[in-house]
MIDOLUM-726720 format. One record per residue: x, y, z of N, C-alpha, C, CB in turn; residue in one letter. Coordinates in steps of 0.001 Angstrom, whole numbers, plus 524288, in hexadecimal, padded with zeros to 5 digits. Each point is the difference from the previous one (the first is absolute). Glycine has a CB too. Layout:
REM MIDOLUM-726720
XYZXYZXYZXYZa
...
END
This chain:
REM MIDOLUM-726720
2D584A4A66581C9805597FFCB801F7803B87FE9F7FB8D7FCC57FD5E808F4x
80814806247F70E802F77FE0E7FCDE801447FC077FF718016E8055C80079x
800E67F7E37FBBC800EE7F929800CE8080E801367FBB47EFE37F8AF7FEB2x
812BB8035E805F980562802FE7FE8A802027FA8D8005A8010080AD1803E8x
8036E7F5667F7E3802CB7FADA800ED8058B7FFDE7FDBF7F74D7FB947FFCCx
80C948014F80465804BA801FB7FFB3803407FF2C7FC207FEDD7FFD280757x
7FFD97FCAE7F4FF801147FD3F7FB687FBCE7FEEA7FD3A806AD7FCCB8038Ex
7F8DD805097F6997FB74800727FDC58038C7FC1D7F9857F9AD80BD28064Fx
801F27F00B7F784802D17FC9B7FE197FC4F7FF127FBDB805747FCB780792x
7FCEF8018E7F1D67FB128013F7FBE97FAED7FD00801E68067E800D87F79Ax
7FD047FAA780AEC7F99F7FCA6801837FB788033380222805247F829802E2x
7FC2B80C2A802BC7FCFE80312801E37FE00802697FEE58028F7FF17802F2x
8003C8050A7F70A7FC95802B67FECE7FC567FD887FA46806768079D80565x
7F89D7F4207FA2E7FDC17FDCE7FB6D7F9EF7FEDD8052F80A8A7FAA07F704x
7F7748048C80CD37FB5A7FECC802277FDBB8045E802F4802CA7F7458001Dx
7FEB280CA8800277FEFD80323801FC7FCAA8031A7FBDB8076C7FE9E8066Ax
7FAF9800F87F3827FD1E802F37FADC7FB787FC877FF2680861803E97FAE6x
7F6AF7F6AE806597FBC87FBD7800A47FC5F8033580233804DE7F7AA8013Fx
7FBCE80924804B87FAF88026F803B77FF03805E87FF5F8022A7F94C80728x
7FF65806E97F636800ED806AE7FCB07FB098006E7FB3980CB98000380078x
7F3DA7FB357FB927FB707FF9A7FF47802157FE4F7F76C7F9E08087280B88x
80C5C7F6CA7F63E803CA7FF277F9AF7FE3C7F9C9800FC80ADB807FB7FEA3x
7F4247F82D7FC267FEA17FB857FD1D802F77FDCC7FA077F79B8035A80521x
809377F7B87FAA8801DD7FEE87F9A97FEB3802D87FAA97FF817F8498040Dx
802F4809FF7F8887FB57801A67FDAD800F7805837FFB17FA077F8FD80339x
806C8809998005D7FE5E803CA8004780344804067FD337FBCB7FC808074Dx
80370809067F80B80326802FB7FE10800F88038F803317FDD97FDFE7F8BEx
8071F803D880829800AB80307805F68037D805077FD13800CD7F695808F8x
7FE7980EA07FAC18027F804157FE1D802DB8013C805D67F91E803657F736x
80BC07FAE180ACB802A08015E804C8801298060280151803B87F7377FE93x
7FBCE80C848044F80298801CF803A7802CC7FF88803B37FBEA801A97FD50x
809237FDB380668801D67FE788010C8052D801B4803A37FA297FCB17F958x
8057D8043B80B828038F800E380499803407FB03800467F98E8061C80545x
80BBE7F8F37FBD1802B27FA6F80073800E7800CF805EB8051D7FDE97F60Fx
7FD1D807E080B7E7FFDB7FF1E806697FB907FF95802F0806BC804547FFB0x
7F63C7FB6A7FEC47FAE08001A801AC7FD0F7FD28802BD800DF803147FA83x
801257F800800507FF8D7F9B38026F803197FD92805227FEEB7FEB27F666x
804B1803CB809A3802AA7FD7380589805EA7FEB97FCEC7F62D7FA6880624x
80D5C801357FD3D804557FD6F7FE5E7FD3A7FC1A7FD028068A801F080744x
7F9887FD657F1C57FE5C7FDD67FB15804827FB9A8003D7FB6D808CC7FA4Ex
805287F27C805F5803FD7FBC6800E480090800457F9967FD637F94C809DFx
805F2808F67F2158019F7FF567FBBB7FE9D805BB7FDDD7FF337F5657FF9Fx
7FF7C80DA3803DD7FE4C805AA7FE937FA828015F7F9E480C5D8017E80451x
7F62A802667F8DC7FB47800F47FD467FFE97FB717FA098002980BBB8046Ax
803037F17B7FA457FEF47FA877FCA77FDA17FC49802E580746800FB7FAFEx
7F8A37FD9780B467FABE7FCD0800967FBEE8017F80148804067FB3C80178x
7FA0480C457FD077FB1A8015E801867FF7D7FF0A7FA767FEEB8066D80897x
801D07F9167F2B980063800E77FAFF7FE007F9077FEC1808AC809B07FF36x
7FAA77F50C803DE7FF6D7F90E7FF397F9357FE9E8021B80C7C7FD388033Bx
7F399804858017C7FAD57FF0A802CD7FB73802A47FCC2804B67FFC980946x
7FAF78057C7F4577FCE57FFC67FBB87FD257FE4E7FC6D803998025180263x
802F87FC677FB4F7FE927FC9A7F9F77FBD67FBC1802E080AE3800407F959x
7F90C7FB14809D77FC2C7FBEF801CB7FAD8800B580015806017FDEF8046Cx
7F975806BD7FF497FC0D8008C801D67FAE5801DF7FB9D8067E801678087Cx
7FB617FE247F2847FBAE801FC7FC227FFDF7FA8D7FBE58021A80C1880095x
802367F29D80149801127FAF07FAB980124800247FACB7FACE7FCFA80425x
805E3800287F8AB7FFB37FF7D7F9127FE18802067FD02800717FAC2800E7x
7F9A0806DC8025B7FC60802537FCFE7FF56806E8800207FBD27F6518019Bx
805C680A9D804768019C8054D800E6803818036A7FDAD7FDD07FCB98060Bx
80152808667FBF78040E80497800378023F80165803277FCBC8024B7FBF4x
807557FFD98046E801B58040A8045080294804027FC35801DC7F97F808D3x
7FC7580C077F664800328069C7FF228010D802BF804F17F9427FFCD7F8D9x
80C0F802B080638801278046F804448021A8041F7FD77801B67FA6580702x
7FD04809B27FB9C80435806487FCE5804C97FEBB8006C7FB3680801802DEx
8053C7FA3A7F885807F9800C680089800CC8041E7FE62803D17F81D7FDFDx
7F92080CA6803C680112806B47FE7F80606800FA800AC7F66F803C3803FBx
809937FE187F9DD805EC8038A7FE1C7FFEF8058F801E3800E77FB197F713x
7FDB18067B80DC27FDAE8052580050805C8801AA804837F2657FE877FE3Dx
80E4A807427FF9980519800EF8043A7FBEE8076B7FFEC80DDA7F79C7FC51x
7EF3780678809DC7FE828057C7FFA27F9AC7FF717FDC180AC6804227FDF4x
7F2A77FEEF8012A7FA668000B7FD6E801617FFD97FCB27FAC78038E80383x
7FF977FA627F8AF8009C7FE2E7FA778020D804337FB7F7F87F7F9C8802DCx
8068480C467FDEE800D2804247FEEF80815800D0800797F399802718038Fx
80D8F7FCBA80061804A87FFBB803548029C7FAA67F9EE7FBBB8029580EDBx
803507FAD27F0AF801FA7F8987FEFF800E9804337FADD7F96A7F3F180519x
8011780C097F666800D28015E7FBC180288803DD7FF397FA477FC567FED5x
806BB807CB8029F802F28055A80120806117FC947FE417F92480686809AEx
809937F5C27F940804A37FE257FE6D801AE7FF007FAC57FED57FD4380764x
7FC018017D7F719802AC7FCF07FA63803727F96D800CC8021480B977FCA2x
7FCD97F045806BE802127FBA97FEEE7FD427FDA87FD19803E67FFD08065Ex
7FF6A7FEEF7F66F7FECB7FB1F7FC7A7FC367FAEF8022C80964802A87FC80x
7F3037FBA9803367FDBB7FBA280200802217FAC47FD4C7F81C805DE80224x
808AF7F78F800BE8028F7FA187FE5D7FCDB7FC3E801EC808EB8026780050x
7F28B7FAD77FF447FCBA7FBE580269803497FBFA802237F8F2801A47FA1Bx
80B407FC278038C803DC7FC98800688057880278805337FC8F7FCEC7F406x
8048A8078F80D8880280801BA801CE7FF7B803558044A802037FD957F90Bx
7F9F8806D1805F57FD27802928041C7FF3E7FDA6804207FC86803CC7FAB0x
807657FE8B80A557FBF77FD758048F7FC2C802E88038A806ED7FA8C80058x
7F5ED7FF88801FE7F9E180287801A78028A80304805127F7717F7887FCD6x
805BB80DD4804927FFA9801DB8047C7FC6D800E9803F4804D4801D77FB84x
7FA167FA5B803E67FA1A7FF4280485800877F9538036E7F7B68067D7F759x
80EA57F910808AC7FFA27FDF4805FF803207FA6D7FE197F568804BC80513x
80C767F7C87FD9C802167FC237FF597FFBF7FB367FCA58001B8041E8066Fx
7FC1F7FCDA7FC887FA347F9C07FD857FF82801407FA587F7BB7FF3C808D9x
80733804417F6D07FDF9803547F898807127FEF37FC777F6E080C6380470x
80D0B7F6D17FE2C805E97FDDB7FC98800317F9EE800128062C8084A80340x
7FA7A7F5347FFC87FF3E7F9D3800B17FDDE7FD3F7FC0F7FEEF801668081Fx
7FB628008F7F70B7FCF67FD437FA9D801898023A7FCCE7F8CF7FDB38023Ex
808CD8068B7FDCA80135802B07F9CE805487FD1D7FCD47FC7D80A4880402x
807177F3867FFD08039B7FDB27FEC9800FF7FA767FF1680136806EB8035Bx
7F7797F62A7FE11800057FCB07FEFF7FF7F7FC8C7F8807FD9A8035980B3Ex
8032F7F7F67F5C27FF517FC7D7F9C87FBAA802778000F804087F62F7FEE7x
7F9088094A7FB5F7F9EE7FE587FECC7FCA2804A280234801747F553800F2x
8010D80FB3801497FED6804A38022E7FC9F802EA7FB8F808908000580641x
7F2B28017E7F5D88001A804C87FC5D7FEC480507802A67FD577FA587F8E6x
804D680824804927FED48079D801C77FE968019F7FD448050C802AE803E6x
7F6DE801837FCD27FE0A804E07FBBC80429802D77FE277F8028019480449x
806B0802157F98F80328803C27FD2D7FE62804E9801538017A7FA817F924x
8007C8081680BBE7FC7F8051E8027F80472801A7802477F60A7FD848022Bx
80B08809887FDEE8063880158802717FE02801F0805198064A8033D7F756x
7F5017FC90809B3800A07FE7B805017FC9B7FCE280301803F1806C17FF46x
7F8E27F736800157FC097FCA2801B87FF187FB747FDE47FCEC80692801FEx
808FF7F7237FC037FF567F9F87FE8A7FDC67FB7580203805D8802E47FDA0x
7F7467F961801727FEDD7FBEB804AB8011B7F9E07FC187F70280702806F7x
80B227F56A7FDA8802B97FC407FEC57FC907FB3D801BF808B18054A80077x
7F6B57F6F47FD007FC907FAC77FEB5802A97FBB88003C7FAF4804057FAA4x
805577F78B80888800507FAF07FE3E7FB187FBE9800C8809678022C801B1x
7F76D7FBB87FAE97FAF87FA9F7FF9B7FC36800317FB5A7FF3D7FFEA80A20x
7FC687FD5D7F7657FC657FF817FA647FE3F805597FDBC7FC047F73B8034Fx
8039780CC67FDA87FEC2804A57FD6580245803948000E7FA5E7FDFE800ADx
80B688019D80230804E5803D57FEF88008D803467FB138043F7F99E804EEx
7FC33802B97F75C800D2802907FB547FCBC803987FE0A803BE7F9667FEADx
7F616804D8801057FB55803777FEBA7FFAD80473803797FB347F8A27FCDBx
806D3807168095A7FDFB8040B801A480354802D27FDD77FBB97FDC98071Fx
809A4801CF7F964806058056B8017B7FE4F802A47F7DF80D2F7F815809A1x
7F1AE802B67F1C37FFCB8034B7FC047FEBF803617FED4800637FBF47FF08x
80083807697FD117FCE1805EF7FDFE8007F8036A804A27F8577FC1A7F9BFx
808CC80478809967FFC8804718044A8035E805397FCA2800437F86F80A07x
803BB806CE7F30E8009C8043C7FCC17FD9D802777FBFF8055C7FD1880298x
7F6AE800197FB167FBFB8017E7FCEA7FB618023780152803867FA847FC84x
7FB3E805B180AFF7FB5580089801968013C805C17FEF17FCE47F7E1806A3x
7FE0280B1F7F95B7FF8E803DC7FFFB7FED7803BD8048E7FEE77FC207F88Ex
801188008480A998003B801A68074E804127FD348022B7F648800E3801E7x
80BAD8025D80476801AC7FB2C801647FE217FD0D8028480508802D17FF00x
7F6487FC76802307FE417FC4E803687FA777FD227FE1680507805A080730x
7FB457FF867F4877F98D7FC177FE15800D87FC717FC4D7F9E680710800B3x
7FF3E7F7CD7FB657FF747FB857FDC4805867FEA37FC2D7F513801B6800D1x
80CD57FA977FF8B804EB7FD737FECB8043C80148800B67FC4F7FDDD7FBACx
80413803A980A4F8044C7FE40803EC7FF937FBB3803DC80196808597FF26x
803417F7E98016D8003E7F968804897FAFA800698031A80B337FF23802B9x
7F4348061B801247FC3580062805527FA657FDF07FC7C8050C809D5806F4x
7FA667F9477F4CA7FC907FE6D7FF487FC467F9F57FCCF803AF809A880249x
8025D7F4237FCB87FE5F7FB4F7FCD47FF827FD3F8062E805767FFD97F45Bx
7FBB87FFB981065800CF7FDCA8044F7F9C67FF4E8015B80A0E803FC80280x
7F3DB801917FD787F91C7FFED801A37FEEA7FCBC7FC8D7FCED808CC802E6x
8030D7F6477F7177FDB77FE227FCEE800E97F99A8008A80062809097FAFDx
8043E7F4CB8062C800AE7FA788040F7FC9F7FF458032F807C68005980044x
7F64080283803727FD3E7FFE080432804D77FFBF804707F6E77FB777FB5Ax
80DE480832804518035E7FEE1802868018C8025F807128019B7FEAF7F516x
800CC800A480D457FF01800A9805E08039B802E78030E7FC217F8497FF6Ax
8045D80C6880186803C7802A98030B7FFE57FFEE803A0800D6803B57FC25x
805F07FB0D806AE801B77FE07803E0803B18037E801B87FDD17F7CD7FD94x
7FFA2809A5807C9804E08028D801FF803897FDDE804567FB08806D67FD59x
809A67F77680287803707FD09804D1802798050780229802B57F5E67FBBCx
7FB8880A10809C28022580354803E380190805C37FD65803727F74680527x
7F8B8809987F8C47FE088074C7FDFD7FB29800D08015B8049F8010B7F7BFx
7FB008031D808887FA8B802EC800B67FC767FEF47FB60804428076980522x
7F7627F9907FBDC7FBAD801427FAEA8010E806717FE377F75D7F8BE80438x
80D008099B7FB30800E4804647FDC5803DF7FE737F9EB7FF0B8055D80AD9x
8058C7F86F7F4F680160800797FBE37FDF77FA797FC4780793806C580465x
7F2107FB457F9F67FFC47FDCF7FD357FE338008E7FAAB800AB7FD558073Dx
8031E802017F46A8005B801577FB787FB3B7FF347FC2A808DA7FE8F8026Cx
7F4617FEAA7FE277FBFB7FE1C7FD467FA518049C800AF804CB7F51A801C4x
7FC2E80E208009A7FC318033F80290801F5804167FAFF7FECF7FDA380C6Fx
80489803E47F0CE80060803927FBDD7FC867FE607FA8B8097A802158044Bx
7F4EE7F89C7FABC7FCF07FE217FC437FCC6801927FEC0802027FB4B8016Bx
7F9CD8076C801317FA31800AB801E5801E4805207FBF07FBA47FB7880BF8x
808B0808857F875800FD804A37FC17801C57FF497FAD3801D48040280715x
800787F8C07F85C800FD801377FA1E7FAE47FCE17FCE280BBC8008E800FFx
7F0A47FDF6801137FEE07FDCC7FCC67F9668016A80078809027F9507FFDBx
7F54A80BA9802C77FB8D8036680183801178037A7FB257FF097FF8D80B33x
7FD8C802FA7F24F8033E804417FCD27FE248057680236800B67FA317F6F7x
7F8F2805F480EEA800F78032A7FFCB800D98018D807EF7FB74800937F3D7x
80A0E7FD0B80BDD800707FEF780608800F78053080035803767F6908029Fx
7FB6580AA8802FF8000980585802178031D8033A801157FB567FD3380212x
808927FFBD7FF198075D802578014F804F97FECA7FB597FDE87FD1E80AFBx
8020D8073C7F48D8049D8003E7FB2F805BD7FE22802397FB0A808AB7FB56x
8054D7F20F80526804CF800168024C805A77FD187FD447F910800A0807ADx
805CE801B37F26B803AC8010C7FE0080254805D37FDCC7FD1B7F71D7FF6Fx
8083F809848014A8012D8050D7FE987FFAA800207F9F3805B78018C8083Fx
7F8918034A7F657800E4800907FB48803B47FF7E7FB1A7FB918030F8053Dx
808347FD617FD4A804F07FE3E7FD22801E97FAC97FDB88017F8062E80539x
7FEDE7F8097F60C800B07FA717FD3B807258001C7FE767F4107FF787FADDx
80DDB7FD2880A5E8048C7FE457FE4A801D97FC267FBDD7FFA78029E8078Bx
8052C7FD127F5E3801907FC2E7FCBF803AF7FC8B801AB7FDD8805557FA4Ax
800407F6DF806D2802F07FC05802CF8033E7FBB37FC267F895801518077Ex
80BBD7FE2C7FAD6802637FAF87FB1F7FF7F7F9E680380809318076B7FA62x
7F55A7F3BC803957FF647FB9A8013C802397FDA07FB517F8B68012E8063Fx
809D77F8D87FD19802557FCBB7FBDB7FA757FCA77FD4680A9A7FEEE805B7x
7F58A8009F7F7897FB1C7FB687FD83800BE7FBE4801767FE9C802EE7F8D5x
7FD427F8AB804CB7FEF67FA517FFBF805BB7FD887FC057F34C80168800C0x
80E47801FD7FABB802E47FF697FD8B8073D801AE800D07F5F2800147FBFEx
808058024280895807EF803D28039C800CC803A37FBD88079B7F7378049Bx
7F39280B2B7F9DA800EB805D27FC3B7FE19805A6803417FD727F9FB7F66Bx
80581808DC80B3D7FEF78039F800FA7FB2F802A77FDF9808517FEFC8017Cx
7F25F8029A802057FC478032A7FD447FBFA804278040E800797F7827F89Bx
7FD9C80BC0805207FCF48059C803E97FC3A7FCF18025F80052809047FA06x
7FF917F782809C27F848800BC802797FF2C805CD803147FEB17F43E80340x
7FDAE80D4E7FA6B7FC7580423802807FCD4800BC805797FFC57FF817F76Dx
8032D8012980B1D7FDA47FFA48055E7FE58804B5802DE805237F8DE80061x
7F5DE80883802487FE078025780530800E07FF75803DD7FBC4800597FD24x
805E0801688071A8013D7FE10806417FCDC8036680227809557FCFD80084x
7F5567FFDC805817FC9B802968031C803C280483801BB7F9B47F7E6802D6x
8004E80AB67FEFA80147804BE8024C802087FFEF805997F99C8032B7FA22x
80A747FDE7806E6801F67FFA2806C67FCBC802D5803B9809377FFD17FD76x
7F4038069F800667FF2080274803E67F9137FC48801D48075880AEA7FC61x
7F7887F4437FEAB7FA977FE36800267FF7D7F9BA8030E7FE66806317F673x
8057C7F7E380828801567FAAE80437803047FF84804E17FFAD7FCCD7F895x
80033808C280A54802138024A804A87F9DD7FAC5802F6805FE80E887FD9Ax
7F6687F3BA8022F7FB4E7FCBB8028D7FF677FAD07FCD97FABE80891802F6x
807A67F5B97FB537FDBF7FA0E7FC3D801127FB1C8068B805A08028F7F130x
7F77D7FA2380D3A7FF267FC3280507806BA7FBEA800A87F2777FF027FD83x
81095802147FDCD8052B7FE15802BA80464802B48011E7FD967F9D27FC7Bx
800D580B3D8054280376803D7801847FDBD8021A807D5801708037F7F26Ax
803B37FFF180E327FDD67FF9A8057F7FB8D80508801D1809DB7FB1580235x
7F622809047FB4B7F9E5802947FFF57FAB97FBAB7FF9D804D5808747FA9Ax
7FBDC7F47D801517FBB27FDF37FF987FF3A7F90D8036680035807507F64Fx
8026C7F9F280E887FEBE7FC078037E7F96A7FF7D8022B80A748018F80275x
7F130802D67FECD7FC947FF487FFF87FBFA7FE427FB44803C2804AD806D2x
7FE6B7FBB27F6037FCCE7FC157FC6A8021B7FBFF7FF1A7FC8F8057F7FC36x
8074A7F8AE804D68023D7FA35800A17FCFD7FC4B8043D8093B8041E7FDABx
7F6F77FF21806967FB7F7FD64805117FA7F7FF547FECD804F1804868066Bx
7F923800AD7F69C7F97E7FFCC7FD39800077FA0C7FC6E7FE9E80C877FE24x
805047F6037FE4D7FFF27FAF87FB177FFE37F9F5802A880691806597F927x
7FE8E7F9F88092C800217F9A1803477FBAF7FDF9802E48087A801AD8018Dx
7F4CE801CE800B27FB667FF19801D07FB957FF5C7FE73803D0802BC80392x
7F9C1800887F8AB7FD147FDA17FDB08010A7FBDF7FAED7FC5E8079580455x
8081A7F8277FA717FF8B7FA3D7FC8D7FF157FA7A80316806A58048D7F9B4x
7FC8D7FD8480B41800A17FB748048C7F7AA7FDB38004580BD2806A680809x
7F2A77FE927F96F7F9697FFC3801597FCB27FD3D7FA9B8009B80A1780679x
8017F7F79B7F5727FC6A7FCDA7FB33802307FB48801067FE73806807F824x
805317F89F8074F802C77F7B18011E8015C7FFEF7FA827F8AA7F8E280770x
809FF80CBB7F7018059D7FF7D7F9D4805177FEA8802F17FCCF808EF7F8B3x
803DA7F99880BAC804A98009E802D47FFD27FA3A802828004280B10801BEx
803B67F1F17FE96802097FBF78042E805257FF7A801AD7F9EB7FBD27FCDBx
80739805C380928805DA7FFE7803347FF077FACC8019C8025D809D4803E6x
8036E7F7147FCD1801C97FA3A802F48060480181800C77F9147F7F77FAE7x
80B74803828085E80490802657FED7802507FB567FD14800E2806F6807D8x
8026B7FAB77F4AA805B07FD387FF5F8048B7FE7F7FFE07FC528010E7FF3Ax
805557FD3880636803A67FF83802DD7FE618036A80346806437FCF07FAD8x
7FF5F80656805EF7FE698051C803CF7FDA5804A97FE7A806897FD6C803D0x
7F7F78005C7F6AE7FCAD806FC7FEA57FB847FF367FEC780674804E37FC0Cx
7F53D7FDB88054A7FC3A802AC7FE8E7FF66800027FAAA800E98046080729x
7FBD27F8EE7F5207FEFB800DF7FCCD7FC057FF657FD058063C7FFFB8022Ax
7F68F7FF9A7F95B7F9BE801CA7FDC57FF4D7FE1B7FB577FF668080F803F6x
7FDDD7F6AC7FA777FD157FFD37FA6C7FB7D800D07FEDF804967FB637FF0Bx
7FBAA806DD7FA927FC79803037FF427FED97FE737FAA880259806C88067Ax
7F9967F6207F7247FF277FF247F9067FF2B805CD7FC367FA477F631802B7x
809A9809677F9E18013D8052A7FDDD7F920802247FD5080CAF7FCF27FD3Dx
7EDB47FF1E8025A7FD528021A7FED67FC3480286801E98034A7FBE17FC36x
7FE49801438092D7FD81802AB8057D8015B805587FF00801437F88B80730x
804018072A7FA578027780597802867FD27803E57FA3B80C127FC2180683x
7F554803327F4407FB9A802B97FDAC7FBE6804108001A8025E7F9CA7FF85x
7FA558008D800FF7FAEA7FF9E800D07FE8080668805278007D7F22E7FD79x
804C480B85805117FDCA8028C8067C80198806FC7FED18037F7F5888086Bx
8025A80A3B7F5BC7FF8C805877FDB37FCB3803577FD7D805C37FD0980011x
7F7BE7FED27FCD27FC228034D7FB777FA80800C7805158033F7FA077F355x
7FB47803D180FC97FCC4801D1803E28004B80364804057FE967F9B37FDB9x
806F480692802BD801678040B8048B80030805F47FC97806997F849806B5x
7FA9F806387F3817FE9C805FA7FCD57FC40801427FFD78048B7FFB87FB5Dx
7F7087FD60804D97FABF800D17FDC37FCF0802D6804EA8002F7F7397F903x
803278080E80D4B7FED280375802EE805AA80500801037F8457F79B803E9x
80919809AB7F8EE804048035F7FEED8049B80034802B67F9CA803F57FD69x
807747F65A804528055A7FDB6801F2803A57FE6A7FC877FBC87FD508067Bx
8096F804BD7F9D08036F7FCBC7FD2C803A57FDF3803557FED38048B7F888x
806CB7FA65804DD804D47FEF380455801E78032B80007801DD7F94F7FFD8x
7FCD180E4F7FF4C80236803F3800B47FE7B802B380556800BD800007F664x
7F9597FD1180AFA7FD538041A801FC802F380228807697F60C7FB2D7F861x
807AD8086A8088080221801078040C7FC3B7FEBE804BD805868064E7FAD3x
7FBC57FA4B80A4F7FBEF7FFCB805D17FC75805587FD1E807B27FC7980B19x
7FAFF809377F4B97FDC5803D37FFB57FCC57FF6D7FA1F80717804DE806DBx
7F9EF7FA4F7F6177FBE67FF427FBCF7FC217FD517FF0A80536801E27FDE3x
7FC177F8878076F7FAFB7FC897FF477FBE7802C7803B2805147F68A7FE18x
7FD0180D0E806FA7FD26801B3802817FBDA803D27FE35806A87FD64804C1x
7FCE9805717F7BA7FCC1806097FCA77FBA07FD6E7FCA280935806D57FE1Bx
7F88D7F55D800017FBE77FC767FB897FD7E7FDC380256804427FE567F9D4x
7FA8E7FF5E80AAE7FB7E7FE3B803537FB528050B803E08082D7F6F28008Bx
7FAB480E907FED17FE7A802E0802D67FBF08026B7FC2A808108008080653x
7FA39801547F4BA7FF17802967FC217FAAD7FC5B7FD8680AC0804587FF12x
END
């Protein structure tokens, strides 16, 4: 049964991220609905507040602050300038909120920046312009697994979740090409406020028509949720009024690289898992 409440207050949801399974310590990568939660008594700075607490001194809190107007193909096509310092995030309230906070660091990505405060802020958001992927070995997502860090989703689905591109970039010989061929030149401000190129790939739109956070690929969102739910990677609970999950980024991994090994990805379709079980 849903569990709903008419005023939702940082205290609530610190205890609510308690029986959820957040601990001191910890390193957290948010996703994040703000209406989701219900009426937030101080809105999205005391879900931000209840966080921090809720990880402590020793913790993190990492959320996207993509810059994306349109698919990633669509974003770079513009040509904006990336500003880490200026850019704002478009992936929801909660994400602009921290980005605008003190003691906030951001990567350097024109469109898939992600923003850090606490004990490993700095290490994660660094070098993300130097990585040579965007999501693999030495980017934020992936310095997060290497924390042993914990994705959290507040009142979203288990579909948009970003950390599930790692695996691909970082397989060399994953099965779906789902970058387009084409290498844009993107301009970003530096560490230093000097204008400079990064070389970027964007996914392919037609090929992420079925990807598990789009709405074709709602049946593998239900497959996926379900069986992570069945191994015991997946744990729901709500916070406040939403529905929400966690998942340790080495689990979720781990679990991809097994669902390939029986020729599942987060592309796959009802009709393709059927043909591949028939066949």
């Amino acid at each position: 049964m849903k569990v709903t409440h008419s005023k939702v207050t940082k205290e609530k949801i610190i205890e609510d991220l308690r029986k959820l399974g957040i601990r001191e310590g910890n390193v957290l990568f948010v996703h994040s609905s703000l209406k989701s939660l219900g009426f937030v008594e101080g809105g999205a700075d005391a879900v931000i507040d209840a966080l921090i607490e809720s990880v402590g001194k020793d913790g993190t809190i990492a959320m996207p602050s993509f810059t994306l107007a349109g698919s990633m193909a669509q974003t770079l096509k513009r040509g904006i300038v990336f500003n880490p310092k200026t850019s704002p995030s478009t992936v929801g309230a909660i994400t602009e909120a921290f980005r605008k906070r003190k003691r906030v660091h951001r990567s350097i990505h024109p469109t898939h920046s992600i923003c850090a405060f606490g004990a490993n802020a700095k290490w994660i958001t660094n070098g993300h312009e130097n990585a040579s992927t965007n999501f693999g070995q030495g980017t934020p997502l992936y310095k997060i697994m290497e924390a042993d860090g914990i994705i959290l989703g507040l009142g979203v689905e288990f579909g948009p979740v970003t950390f599930a591109h790692v695996l691909e970039d970082t397989i060399t010989d994953f099965p779906i090409r789902v970058y387009c061929d084409k290498e844009y030149v993107a301009k970003v401000i530096d560490v230093n406020g000097l204008e400079r190129e990064m070389r970027i790939k964007a996914h392919d739109s037609e090929v992420a028509r079925t990807r598990i956070d789009k709405e074709e690929g709602r049946w593998i969102r239900e497959f996926v949720t379900e069986y992570l739910s069945n191994q015991g990677f997946l744990r729901a609970g709500y916070v406040g009024g939403a529905k929400s999950w966690i998942i340790r980024a080495r689990d979720l991994f781990a679990a991809q690289k097994g669902l390939l090994a029986e020729g599942i990805t987060f592309f796959t379709t009802r009709q393709q898992y059927e043909e591949a079980r028939m066949g």
